[in-house]
MIDOSE-1310 file (N, C-alpha, C; in nm, 2 decimals, decimal comma, always signed):
residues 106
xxxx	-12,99/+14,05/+35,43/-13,02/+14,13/+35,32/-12,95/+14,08/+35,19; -13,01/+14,14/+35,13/-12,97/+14,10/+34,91/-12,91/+14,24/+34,91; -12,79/+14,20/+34,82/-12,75/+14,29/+34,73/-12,81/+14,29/+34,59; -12,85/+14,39/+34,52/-12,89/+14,38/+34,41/-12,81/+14,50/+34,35
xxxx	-12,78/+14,44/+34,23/-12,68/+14,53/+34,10/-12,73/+14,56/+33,99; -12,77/+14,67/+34,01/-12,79/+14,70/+33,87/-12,76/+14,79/+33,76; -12,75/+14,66/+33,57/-12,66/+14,73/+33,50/-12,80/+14,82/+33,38; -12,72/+14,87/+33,29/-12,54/+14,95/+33,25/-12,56/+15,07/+33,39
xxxx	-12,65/+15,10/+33,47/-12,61/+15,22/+33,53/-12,51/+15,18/+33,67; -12,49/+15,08/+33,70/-12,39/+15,03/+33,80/-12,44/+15,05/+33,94; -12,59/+15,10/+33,93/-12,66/+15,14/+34,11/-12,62/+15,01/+34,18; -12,67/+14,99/+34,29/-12,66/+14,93/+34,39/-12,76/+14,91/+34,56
xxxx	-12,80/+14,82/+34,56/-12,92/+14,87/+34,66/-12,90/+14,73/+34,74; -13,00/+14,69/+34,86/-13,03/+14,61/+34,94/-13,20/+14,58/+34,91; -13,19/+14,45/+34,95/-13,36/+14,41/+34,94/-13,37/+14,30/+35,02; -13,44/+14,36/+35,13/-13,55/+14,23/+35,26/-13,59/+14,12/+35,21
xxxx	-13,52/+14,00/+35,25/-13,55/+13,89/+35,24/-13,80/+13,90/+35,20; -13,84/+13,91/+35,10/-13,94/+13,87/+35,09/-14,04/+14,01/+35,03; -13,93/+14,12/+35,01/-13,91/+14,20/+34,89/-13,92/+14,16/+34,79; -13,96/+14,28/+34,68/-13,99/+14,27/+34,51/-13,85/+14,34/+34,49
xxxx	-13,77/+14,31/+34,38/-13,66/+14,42/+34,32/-13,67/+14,55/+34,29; -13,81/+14,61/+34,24/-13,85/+14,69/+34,22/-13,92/+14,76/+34,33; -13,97/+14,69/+34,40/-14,05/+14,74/+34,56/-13,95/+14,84/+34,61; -13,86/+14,74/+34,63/-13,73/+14,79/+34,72/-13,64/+14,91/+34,67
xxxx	-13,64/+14,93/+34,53/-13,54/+15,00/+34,45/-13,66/+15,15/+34,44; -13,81/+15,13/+34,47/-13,90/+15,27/+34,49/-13,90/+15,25/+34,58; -13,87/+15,21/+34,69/-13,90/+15,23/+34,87/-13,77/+15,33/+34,92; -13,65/+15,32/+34,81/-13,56/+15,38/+34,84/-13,52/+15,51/+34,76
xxxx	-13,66/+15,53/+34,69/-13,68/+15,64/+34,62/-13,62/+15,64/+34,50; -13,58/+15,51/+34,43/-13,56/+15,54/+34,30/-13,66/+15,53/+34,21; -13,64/+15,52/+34,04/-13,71/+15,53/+33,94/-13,67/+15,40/+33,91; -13,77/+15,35/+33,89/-13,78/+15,22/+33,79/-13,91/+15,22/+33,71
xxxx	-13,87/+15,19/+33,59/-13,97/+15,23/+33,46/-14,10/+15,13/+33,48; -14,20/+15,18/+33,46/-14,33/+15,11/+33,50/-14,47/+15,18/+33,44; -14,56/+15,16/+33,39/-14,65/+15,18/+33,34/-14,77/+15,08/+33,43; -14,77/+15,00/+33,47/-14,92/+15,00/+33,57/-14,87/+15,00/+33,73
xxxx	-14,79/+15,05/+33,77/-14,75/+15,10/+33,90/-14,72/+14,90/+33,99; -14,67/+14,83/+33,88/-14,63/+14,77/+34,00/-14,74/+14,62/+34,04; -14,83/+14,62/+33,93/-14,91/+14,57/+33,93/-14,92/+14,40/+33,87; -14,82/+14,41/+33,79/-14,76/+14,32/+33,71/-14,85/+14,29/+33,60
xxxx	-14,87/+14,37/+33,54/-14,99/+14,36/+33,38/-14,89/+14,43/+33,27; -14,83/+14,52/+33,26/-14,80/+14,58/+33,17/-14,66/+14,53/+33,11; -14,55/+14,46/+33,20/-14,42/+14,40/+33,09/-14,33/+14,52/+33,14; -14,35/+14,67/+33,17/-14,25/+14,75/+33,16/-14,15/+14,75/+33,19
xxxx	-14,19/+14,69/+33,31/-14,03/+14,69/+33,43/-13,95/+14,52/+33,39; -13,99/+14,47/+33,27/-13,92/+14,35/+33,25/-13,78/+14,36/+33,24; -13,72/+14,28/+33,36/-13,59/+14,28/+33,39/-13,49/+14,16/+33,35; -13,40/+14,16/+33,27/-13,29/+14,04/+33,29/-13,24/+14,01/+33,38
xxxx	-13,27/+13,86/+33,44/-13,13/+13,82/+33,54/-13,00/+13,80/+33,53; -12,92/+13,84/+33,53/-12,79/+13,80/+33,48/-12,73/+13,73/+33,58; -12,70/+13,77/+33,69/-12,68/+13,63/+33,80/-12,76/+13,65/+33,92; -12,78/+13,52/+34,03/-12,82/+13,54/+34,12/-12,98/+13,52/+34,14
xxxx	-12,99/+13,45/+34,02/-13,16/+13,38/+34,00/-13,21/+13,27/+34,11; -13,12/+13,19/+34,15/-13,17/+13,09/+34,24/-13,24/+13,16/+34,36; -13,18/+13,30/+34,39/-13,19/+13,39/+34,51/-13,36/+13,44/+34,48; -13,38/+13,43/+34,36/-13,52/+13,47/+34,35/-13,64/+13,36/+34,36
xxxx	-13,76/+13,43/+34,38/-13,87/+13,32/+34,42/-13,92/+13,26/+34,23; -13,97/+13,15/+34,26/-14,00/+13,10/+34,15/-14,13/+13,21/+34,06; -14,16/+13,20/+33,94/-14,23/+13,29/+33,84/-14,36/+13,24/+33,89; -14,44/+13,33/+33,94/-14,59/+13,30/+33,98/-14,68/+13,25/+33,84
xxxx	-14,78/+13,20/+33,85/-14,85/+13,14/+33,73/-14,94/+13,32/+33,67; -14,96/+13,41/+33,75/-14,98/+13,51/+33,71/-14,86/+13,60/+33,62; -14,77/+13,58/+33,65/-14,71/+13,66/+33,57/-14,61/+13,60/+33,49; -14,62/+13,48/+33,47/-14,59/+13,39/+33,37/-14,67/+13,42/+33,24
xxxx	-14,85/+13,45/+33,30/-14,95/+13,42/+33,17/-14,89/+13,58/+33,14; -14,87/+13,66/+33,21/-14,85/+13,86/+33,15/-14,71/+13,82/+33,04; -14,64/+13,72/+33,08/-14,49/+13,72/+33,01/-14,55/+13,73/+32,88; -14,64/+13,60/+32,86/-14,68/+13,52/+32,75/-14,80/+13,60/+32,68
xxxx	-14,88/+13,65/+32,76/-14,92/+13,74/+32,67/-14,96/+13,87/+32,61; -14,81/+13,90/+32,66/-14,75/+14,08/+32,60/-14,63/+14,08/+32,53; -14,55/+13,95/+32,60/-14,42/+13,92/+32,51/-14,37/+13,80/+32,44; -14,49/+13,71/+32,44/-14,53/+13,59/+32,33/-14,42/+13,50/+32,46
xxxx	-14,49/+13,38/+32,43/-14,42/+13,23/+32,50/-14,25/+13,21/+32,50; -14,17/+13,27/+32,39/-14,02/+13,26/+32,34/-14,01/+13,30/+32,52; -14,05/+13,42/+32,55/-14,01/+13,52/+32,68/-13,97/+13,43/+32,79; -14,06/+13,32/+32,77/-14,04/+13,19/+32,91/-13,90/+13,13/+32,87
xxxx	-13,87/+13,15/+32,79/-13,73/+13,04/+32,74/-13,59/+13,13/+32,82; -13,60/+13,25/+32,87/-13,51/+13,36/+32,88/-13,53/+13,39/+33,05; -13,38/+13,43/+33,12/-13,38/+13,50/+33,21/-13,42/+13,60/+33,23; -13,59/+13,65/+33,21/-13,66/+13,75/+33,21/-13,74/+13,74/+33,31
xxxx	-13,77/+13,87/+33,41/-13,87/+13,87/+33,50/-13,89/+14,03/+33,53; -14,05/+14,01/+33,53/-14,10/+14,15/+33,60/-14,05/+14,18/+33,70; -13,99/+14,30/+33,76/-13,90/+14,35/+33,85/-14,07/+14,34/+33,98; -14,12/+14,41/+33,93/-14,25/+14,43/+34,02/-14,31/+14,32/+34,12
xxxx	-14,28/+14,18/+34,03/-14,36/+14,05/+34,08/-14,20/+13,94/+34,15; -14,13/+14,02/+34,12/-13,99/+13,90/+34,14/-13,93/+13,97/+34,31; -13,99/+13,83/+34,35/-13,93/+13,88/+34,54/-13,80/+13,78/+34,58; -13,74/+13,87/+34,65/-13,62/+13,78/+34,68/-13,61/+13,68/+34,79
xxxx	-13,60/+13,56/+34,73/-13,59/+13,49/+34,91/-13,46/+13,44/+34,94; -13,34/+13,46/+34,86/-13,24/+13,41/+34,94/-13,11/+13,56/+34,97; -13,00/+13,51/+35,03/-12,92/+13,64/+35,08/-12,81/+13,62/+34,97; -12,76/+13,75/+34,91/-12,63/+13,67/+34,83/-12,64/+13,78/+34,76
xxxx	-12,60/+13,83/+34,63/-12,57/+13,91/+34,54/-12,66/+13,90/+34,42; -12,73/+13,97/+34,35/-12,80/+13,99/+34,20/-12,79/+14,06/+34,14; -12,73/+14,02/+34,03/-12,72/+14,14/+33,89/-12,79/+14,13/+33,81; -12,85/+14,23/+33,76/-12,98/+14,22/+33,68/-12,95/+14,34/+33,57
xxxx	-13,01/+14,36/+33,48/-12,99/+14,48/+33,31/-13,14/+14,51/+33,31; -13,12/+14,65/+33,34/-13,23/+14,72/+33,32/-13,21/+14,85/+33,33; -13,25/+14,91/+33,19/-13,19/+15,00/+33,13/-13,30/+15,14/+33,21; -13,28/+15,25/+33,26/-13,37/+15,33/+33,30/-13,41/+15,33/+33,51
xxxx	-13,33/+15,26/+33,50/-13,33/+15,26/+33,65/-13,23/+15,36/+33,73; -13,31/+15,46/+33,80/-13,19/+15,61/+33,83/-13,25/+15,63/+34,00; -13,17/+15,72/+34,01/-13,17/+15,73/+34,15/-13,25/+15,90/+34,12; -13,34/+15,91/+34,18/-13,40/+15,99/+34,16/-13,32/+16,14/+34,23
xx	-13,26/+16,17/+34,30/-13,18/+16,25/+34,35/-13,10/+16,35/+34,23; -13,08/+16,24/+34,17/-12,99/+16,28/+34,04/-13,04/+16,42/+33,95
């Protein structure tokens, strides 16, 4: 299992080797901000890596073109990824900034 961290709310969760960040973070009944449910078209759930990138799977050519064309080409130069399309394949620790991510319980 992945540790995933996430800031400014300081949550904390686990994700199955071959899991989405976001898959994992609604499977456990949180809120993560999204407008086409996960689909990877819309940019909402665009997440920063802050560490722990290698642990993630490379940027598919589909949601490379969604980066580029909802948040212009600059977006590729940046540790940014759709939480929705970014699966994890290695075991180890990720901290990621993504502002609106709650534990629905709350």
């Amino acid at each position: 299992m992945t540790r995933v961290i996430v800031q400014p709310s300081g949550l904390e969760y686990e994700v199955k080797i071959g899991d989405t960040l976001m898959g994992s973070a609604v499977g456990l009944g949180w809120y993560w901000p999204t407008t086409c449910g996960g689909q990877g078209v819309c940019t909402t759930c665009l997440t920063e890596i802050v560490s722990g990138g290698e642990l993630l799977a490379e940027m598919s050519r589909s949601e490379r073109k969604t980066l580029a064309a909802e948040r212009g080409e600059a977006v590729l130069a940046k540790p940014l990824r759709l939480a929705c399309q970014t699966a994890v394949l290695g075991e180890g620790t990720i901290i990621v900034n993504k502002a609106g991510v709650r534990s629905t319980d709350a």
